[in-house]
C-alpha positions as CSV (number, residue, x, y, z in Angstrom):
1,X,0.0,0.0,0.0
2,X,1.4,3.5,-1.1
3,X,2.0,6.0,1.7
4,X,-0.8,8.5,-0.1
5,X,-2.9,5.2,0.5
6,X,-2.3,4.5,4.1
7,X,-3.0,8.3,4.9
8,X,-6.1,8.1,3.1
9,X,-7.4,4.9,4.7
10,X,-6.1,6.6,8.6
11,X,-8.0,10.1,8.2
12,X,-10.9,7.8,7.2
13,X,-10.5,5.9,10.5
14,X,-9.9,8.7,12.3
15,X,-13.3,10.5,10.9
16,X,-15.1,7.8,12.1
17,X,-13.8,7.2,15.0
18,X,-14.6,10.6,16.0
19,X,-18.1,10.5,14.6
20,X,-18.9,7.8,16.4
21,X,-17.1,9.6,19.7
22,X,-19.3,12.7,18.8
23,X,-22.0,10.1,18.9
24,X,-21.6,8.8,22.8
25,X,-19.3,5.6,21.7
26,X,-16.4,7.4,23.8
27,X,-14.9,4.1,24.2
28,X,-13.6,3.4,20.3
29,X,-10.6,3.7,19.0
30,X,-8.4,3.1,16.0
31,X,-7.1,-0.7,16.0
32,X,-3.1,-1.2,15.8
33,X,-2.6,-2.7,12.0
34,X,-0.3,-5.8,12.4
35,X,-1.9,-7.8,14.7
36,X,-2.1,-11.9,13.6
37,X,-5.7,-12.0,13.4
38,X,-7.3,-9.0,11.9
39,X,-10.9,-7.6,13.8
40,X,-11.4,-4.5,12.0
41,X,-10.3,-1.3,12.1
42,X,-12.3,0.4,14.7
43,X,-12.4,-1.3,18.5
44,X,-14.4,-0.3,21.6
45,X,-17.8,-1.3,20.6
46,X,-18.3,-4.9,22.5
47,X,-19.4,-7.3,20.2
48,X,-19.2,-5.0,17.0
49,X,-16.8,-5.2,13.8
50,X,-16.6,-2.0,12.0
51,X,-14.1,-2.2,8.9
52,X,-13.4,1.3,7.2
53,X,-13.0,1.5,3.4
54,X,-11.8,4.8,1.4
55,X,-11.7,4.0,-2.1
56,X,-12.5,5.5,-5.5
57,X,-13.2,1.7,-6.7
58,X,-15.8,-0.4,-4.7
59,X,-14.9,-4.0,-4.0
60,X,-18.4,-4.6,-2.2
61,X,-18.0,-8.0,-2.3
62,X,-14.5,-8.4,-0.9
63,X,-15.1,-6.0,1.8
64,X,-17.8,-8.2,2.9
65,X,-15.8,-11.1,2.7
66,X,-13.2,-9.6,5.0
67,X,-15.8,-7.9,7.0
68,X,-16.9,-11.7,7.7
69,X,-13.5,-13.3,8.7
70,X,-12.9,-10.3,11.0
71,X,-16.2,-11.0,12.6
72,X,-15.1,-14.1,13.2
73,X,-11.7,-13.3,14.2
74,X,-13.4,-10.7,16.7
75,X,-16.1,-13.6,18.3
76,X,-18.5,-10.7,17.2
77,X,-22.3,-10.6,17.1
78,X,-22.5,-7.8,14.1
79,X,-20.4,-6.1,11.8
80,X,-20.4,-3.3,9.5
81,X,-18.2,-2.3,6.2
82,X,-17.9,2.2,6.5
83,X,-17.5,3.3,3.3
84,X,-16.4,6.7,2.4
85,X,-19.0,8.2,-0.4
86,X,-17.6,10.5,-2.8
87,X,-17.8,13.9,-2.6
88,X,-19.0,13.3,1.3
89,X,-16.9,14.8,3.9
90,X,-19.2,13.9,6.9
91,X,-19.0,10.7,7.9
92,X,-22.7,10.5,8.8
93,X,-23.6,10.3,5.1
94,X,-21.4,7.5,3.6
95,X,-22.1,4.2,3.6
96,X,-22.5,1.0,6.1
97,X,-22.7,-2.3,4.7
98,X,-23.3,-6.0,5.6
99,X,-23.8,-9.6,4.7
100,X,-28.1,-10.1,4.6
101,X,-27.7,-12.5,7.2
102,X,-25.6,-10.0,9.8
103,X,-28.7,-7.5,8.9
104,X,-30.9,-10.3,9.7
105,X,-29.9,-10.8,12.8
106,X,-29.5,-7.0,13.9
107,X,-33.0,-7.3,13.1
108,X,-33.9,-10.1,15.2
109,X,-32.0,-8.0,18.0
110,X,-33.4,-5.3,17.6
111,X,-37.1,-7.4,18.0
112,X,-35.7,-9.1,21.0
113,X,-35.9,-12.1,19.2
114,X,-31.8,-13.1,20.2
């Protein structure tokens, strides 16, 4: 990964990180890159896997494929892909995505069914 890269892919973490501080998650944090098994980018949200993306070119389905190894990696419950949208600064207007079946059960959480 280019420098240019890695600095776009960090002030991406860092907006979100903030966002969701500015949102009462004052727990969260930027993850240490290098660890053996990878859990996401973003940590402090029990249970949670939040991978940020910050590309011109989507990979949908490969993010959600590493979204879903992470979750694993992470023993967590639900998951998320941020992606930057172009042209968006605030972080409250790009994009979360997940699996159907992660949805699902948010759903069924959300009910009180789990």
């Amino acid at each position: 990964m280019s420098s240019a890269s890695k600095r776009k892919g960090s002030g991406a973490e860092r907006d979100v990180v903030a966002w969701l501080k500015a949102n009462g998650y004052k727990y969260v944090d930027r993850r240490l890159a290098g660890a053996t098994l990878d859990k996401g980018d973003i940590s402090g949200i029990p249970g949670v896997t939040i991978e940020i993306k910050n590309h011109a070119k989507m990979d949908l389905a490969g993010w959600l494929a590493e979204l879903e190894i992470e979750m694993k990696n992470d023993n967590a419950w639900t998951g998320a892909v941020i992606h930057k949208r172009k042209g968006k600064g605030d972080v409250s207007e790009w994009y979360a995505s997940m699996p159907a079946q992660v949805w699902l059960e948010l759903l069924k959480k959300a009910d009180g069914e789990t």
